[in-house]
BAVO-201847 format. One record per residue: residue in three letters; x, y, z of N, C-alpha, C, O in turn. Coordinates in steps of 0.05 Angstrom, whole numbers, plus 5000, padded with zeros to 4 digits. Atoms other than C-alpha are relative to their C-alpha. Layout:
BAVO-201847
ALAXYZXYZXYZXYZ/...
END
This chain:
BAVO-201847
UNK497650104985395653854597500750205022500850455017/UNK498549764983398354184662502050104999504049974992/UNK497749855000402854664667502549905017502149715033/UNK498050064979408854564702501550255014502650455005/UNK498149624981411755114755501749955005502749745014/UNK496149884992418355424762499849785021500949605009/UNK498350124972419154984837499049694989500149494999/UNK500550315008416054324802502350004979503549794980/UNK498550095026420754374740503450095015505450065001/UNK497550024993426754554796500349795020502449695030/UNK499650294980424754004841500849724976501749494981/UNK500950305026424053494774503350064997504549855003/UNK496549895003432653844762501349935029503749875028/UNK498250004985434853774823499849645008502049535005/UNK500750235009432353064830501349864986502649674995/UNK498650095015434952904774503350014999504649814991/UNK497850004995441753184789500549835024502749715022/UNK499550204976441552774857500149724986502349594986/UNK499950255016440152164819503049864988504349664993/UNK497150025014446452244774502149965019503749775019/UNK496650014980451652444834499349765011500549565005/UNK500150164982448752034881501849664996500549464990/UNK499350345001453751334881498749855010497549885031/UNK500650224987451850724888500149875016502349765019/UNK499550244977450650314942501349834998500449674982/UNK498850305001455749764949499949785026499049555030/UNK499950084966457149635021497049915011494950005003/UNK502950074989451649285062501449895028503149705028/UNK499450134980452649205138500449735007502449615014/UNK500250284997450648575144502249674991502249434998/UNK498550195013456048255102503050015021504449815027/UNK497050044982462348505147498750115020499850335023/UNK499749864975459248705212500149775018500649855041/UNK498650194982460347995247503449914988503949674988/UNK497350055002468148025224501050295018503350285027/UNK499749814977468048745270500249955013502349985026/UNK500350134960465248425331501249724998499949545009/UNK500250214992468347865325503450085016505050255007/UNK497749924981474347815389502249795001504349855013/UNK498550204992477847195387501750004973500450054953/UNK498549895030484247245327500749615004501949555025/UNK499050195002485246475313502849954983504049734983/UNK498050125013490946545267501850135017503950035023/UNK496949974972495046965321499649875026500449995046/UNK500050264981493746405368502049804995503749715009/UNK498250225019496945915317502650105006504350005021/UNK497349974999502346375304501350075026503750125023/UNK499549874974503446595378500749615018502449595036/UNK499250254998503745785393502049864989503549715001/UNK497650085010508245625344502750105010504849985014/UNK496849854989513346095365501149935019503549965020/UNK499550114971513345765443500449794993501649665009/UNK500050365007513045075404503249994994504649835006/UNK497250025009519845215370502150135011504450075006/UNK498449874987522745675411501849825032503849885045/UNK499750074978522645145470500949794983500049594996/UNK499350155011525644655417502650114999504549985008/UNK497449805000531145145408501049975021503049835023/UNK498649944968532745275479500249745010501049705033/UNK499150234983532944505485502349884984503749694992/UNK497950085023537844455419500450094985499850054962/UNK498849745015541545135410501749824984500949624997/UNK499050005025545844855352498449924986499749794969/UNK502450035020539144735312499750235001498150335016/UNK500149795013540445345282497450064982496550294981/UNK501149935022535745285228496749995007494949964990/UNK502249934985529845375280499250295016497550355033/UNK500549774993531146055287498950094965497450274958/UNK502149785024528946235216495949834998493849894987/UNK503150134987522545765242498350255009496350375000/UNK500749894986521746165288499250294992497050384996/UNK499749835014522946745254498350164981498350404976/UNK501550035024518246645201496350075013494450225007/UNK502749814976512546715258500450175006498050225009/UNK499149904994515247235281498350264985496950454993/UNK500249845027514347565216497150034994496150244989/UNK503349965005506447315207499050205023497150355020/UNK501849954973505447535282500450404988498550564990/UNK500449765021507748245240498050184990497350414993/UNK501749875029503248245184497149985021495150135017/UNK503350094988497048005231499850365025497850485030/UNK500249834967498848575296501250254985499850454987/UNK498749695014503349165254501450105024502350335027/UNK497849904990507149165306502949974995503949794983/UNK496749985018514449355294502149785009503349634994/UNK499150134989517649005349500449724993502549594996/UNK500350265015515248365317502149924974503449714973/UNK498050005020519548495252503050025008504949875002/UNK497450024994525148725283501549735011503849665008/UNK499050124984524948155327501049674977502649514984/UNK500050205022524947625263502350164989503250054970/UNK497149885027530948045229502149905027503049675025/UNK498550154988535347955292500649635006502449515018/UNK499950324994534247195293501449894972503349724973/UNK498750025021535747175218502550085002504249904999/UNK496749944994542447525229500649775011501249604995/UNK499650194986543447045280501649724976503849664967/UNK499850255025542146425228502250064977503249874965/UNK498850055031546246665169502450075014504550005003/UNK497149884996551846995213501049655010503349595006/UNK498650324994552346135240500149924978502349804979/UNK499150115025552545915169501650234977501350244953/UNK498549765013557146545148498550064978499850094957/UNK501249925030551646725095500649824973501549944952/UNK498850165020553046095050497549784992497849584977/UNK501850155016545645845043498650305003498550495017/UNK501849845017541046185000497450075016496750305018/UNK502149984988534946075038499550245019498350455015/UNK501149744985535146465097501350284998500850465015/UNK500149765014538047005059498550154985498350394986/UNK503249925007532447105023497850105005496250274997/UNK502249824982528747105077500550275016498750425018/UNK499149844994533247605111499250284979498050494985/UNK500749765014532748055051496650114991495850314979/UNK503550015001524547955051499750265027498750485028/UNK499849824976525548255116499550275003498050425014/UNK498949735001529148805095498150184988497250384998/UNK501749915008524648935043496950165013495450345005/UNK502849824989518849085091500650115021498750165035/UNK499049774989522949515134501150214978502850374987/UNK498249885021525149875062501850065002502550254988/UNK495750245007532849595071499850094977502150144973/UNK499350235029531749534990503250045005504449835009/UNK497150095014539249714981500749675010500849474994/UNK499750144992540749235033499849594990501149384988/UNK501650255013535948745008501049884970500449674957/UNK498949965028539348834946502649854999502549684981/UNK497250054986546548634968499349765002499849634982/UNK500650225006543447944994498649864979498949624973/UNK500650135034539747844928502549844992503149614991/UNK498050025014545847924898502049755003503249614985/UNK498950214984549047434943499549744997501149564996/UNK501650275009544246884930500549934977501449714972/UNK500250025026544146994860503649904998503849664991/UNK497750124998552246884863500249715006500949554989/UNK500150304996551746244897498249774981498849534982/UNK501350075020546546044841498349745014496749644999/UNK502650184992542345494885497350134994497650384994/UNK502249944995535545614881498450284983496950464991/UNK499449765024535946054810496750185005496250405014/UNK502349855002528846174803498150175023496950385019/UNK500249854977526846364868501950265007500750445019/UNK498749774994532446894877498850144970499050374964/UNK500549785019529947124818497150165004496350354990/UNK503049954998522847224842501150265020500450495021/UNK498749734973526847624903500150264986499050484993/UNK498449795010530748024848497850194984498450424979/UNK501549855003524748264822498650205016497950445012/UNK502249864970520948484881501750285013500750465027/UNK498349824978527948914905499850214986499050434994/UNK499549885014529549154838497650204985497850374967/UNK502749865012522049394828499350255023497650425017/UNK500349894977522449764898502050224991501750454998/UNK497949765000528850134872500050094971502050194962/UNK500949805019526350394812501449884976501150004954/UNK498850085021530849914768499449834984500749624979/UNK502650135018525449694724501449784975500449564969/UNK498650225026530249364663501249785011501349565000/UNK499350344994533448884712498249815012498049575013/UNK502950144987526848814749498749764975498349524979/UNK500450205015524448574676501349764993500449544986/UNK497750295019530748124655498449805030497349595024/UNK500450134987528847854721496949794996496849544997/UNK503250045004521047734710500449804979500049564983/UNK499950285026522447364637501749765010501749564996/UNK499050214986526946924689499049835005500349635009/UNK502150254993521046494704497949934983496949974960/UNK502250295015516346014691497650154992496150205011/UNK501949885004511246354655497449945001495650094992/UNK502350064992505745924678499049855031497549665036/UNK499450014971507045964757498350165012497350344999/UNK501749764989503046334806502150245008501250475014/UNK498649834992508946684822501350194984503050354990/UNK498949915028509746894747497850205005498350445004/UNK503249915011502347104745500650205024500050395010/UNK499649854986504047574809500950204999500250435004/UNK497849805001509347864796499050154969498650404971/UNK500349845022507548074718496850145006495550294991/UNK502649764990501148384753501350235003501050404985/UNK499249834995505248834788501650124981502350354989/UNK498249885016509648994727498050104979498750314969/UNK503349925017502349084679499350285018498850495007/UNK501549734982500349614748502350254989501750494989/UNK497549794995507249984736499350084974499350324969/UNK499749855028506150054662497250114994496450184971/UNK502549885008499250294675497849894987495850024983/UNK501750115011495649764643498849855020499749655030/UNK501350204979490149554694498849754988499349534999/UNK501950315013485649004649501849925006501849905031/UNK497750175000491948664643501049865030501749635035/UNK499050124975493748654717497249845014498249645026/UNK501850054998487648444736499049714983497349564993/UNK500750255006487147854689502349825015502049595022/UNK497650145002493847674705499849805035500549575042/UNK500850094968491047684793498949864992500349654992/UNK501650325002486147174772501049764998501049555010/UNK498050315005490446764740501149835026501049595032/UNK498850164983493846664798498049975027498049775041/UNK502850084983487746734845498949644991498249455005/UNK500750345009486246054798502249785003501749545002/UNK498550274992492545694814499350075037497649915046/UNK501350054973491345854893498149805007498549605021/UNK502250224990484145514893501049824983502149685000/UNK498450265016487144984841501549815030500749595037/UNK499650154979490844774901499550065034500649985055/UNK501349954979487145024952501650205019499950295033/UNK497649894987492945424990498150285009497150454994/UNK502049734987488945965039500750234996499350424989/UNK498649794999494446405044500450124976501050364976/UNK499849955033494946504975497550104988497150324977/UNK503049925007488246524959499550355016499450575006/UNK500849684993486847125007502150225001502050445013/UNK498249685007492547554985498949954980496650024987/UNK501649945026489647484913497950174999497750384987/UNK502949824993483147724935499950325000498950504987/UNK499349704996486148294970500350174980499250384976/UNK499149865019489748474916498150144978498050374969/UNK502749965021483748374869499350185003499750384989/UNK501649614988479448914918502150214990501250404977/UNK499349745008485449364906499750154973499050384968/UNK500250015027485949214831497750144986497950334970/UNK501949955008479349284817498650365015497350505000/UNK501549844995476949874859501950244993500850464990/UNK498449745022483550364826498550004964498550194948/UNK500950015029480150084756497250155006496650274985/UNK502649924988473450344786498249734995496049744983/UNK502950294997469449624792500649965028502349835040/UNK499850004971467949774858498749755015499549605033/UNK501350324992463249214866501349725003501049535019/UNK497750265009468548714838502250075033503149895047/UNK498049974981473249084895498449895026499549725040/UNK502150054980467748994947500449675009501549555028/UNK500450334994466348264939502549845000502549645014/UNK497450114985473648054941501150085018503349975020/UNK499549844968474848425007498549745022499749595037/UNK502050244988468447955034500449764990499449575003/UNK498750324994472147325000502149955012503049735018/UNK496750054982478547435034498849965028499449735036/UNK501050054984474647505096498649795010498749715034/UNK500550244992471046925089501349865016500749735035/UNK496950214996478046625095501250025029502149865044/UNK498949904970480046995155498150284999497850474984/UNK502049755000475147415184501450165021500150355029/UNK499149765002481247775219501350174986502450374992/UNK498349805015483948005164499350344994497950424975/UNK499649714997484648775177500050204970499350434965/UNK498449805035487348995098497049944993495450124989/UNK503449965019480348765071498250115014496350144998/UNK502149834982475849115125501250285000499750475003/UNK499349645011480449795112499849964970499550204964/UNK502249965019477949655036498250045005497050224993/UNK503449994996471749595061499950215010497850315004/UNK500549734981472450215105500250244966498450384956/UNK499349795031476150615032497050014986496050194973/UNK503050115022469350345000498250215008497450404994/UNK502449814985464650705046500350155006498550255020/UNK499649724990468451335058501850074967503350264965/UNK498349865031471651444981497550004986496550214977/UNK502450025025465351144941497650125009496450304997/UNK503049884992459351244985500250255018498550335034/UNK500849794976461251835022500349965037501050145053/UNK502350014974458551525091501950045017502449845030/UNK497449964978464551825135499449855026500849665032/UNK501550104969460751635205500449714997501249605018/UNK499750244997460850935178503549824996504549615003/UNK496750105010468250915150501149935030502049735040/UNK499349864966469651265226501049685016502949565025/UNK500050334975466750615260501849754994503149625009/UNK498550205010469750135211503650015020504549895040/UNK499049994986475950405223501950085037504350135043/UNK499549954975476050515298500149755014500949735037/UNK500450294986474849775312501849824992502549645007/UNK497450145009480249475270502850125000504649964996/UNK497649894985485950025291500249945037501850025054/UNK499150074970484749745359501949705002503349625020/UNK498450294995487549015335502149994978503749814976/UNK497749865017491849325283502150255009501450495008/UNK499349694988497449785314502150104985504550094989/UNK498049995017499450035249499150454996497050574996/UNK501849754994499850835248499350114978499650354982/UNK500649925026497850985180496950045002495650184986/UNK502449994996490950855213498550295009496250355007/UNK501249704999491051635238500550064978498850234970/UNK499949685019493151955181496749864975495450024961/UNK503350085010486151535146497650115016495850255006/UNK501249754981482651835203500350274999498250405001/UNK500449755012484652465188499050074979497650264973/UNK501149885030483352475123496449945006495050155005/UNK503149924990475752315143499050205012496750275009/UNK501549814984475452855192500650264983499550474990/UNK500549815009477653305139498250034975498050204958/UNK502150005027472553095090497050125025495050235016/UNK502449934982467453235157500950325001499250455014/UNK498849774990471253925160499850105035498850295048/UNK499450084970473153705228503150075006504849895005/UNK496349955012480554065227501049985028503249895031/UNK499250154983480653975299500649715008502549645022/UNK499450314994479453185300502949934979504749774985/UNK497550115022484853155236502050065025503149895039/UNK496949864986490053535276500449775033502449725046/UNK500050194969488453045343501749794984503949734994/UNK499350285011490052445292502549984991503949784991/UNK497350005012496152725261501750015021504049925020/UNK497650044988498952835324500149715012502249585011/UNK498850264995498152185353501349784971502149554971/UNK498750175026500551925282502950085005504949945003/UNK496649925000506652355295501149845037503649845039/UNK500150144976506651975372501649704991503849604994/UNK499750355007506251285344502350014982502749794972/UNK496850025021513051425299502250145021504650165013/UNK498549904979516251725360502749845011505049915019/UNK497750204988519551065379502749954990504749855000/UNK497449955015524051205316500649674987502749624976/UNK498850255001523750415305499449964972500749784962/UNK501450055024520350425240502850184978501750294959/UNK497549915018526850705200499050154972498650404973/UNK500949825021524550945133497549944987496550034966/UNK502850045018518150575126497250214998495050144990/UNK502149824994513951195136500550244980498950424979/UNK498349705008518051735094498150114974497450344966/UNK502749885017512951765045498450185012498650425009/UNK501949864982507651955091500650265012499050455013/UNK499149754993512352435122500550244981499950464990/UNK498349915011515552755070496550134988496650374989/UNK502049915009507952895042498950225016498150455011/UNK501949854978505253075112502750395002501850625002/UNK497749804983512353615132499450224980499050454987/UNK500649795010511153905057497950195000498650414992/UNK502049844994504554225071500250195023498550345031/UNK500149934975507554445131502550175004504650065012/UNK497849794995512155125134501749995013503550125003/UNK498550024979515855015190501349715002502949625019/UNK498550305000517554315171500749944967501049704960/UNK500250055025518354375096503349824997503649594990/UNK497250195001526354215098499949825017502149705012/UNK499950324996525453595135498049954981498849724977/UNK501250165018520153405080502549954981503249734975/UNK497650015028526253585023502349765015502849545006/UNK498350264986531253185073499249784996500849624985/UNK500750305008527052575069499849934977500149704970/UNK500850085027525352674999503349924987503749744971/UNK497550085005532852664989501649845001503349764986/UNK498950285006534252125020498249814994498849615007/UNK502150205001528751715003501149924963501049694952/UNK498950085032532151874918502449875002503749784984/UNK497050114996538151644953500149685005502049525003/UNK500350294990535250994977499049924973500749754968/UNK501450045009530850864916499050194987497150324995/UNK500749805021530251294858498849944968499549904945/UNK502450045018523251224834498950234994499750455002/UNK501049705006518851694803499250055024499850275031/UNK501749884974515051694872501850065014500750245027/UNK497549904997521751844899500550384991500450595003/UNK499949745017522852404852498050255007498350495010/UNK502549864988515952624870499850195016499250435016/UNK499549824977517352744934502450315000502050545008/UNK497749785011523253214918498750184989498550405000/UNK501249785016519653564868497850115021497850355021/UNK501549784995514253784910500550065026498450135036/UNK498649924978518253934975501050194987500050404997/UNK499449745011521654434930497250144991497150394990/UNK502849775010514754714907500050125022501050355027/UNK500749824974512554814976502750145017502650245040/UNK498349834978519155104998500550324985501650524993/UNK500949755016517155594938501850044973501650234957/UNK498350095027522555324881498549954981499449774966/UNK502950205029516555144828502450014980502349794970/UNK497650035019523255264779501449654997501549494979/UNK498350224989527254714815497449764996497749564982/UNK502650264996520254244825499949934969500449694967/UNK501149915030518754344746502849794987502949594973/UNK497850225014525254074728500449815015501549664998/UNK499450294990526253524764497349824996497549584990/UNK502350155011518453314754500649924982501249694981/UNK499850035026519353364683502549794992502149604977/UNK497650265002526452944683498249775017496549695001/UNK500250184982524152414742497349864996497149624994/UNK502750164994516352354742498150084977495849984979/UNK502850015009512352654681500849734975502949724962/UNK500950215023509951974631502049795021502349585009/UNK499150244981513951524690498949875012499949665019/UNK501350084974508751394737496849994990496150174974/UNK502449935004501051264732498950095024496650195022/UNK501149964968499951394808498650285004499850495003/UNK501349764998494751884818501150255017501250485007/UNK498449904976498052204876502150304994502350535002/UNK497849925011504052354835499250214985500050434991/UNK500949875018500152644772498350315008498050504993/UNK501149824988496253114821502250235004501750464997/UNK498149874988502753414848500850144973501150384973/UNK498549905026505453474768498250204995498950434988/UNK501649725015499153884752500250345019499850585012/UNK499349764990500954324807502250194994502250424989/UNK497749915013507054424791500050224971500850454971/UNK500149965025505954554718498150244999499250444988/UNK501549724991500155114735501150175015499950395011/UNK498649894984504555424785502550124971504050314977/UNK497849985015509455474723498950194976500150374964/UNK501049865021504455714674500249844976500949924954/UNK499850275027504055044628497149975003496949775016/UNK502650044998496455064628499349764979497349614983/UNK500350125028496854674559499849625011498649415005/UNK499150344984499654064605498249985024499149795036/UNK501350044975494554094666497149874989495949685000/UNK502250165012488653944621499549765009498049695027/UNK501050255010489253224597500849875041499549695052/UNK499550134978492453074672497850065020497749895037/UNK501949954991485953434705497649764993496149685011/UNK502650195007480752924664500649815014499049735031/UNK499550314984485352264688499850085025498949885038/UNK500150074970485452464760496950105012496150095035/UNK502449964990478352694756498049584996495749545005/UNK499950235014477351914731500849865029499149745042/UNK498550134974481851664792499550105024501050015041/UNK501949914982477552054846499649785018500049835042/UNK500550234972476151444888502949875005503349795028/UNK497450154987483551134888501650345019503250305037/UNK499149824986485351914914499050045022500450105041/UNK501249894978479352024958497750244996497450374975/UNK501649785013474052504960500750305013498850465012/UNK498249904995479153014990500450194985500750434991/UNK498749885029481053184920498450084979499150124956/UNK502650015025475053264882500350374999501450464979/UNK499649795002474854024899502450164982502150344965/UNK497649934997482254114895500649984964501450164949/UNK499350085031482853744820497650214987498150264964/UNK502149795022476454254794500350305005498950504999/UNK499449724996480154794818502949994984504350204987/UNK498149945012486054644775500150184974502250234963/
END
């Protein structure tokens, strides 16, 4: 038999160790690279038509009030499709409009008003017209679908539930919502059967829009559980559906720069859909690529045009997360991170709330102050990787080694919903 030599028996080891790390291929050009190039957006055509369709219905019969929450309502898609702000705001002024002519005495476009609010994070606000609806009692079960969605945003999880057992437990709107209440308690199988379910009443009645938020959701669902493949291929069925949809081609981008590594290709992904998306969350994803390239000049280009694109001040507190993360890393800005974190427990006092607080006081060098308020606010509150990262800092900074353990295995586990950013960072805890 032949021998085997030292560089054959370290090539046959290293080999072998490549084999192991190396992830799997998921991504394949070919499946989303005509939803890249493609230039023409047919559903902001629709909605960009409708809005001239009703708007010139309006301006021919201003007391047809109830054609501004029409209008409105496009307004709102032309939103979710472009990320631009202007668009939202411009659907919340029209709603005022509508409910201030019916002194706030139908339910409807209060609802929608507080939908609004909700995705400018209003919740209190949003909260107040809940409340309002729910008084007037038309349209029980629907404000109750609201009262979940506000009360899950502001951290008030027991009325969030009374609300949830409020409905029809074999609705798609049941099956949605107790997803999101299965994600909060940490139980992914669960949320994940629960998206299907309602992924199965969608195609049941065929409803597009429905169908490709399921999807989405699915990709998210599935690729925090790690079935990346499962996240993959519902990214490319939403797309089917609408091949501009932007949220499933930034999965697809997360896919190929968290799972496979391939930064250069994440790069391109997202460089072609932040041109028809002008949402700015798209630098600070760019940065985080260029600091996985240890590119600390391209990061720092991205953060400042991230800090550019929030300049206009119009976006109110939908960013404070982002900030309050980005200011604490950053000495010279640490008390505006604690400011926002403060008011962000003031708006909405969640653990990720709390979070923020607690580690704005770390980095302002309080690990005392962070430690207790983690420990009250966010430790066994939250499954969010994010969160649990910050607690183990905390807790090693404190000298609780006993507690950094079991939270080092799960976020070594949750590695692709963090990023590969963190891989270092968590094996240096």
């Amino acid at each position: 038999m032949k021998k085997l030599t030292i560089l054959t028996v370290f090539s046959i080891f290293f080999l072998t160790v490549s084999c192991e790390t190396k992830p799997k291929q998921v991504s394949n050009k070919a499946d989303y690279e005509k939803y890249l190039e493609k230039e023409d957006n047919t559903s902001l055509d629709f909605v960009s038509n409708e809005i001239n369709f009703w708007q010139t219905k309006y301006d021919k019969a201003p007391n047809q009030m109830s054609y501004l929450s029409i209008i409105a309502s496009n307004y709102s898609k032309k939103f979710d499709i472009t990320a631009n702000i202007d668009y939202l705001l411009k659907a919340e002024d029209l709603l005022l409009q509508y409910n201030q002519s019916v002194k706030y005495s139908k339910v409807n476009p209060m609802r929608t008003l507080a939908r609004n609010y909700i995705s400018q994070h209003r919740f209190k606000e949003a909260l107040i017209l809940a409340n309002k609806a729910k008084e007037i009692g038309e349209g029980i079960e629907e404000t109750h679908k609201l009262l979940f969605d506000v009360q899950m945003e502001l951290g008030n999880y027991n009325e969030a539930e009374k609300s949830l057992n409020a409905l029809n437990k074999r609705e798609f709107d049941y099956y949605i919502r107790a997803a999101k209440w299965n994600d909060h308690k940490g139980d992914l199988d669960t949320t994940i059967v629960l998206m299907k379910k309602a992924a199965a009443e969608a195609e049941k009645y065929d409803n597009k829009g429905l169908k490709i938020w399921c999807y989405t959701n699915l990709g998210d669902f599935n690729g925090h559980a790690g079935n990346i493949k499962d996240s993959y291929d519902n990214y490319l069925k939403a797309l089917s559906l609408d091949a501009n949809n932007n949220y499933a081609l930034k999965g697809i981008a997360w896919i190929v720069f968290s799972h496979e590594k391939n930064a250069e290709e994440a790069k391109r992904i997202i460089n072609v859909i932040s041109k028809r998306h002008d949402s700015p969350d798209f630098y600070l994803l760019k940065a985080e690529i260029a600091e996985f390239e240890n590119n600390m000049k391209e990061k720092k280009a991205n953060l400042d045009q991230y800090a550019v694109a929030l300049k206009s001040n119009k976006y109110g507190a939908m960013y404070n997360k982002y900030n309050a993360i980005l200011y604490a890393d950053d000495k010279e800005k640490v008390n505006q991170a604690l400011e926002i974190a403060k008011e962000e427990v003031d708006h909405r006092p969640t653990p990720v709330s709390y979070d923020l607080l607690a580690w704005s006081y770390f980095n302002k060098g309080d690990k005392e102050k962070a430690l207790e308020i983690a420990n009250q606010f966010v430790a066994g509150k939250s499954f969010e990787p994010q969160l649990n990262y910050h607690l183990a800092i905390i807790y090693k900074a404190n000298n609780q080694l006993e507690k950094v353990k079991p939270i080092k295995k799960d976020l070594m586990n949750s590695l692709y919903e963090l990023g590969p950013n963190y891989e270092s960072k968590i094996k240096s805890l």
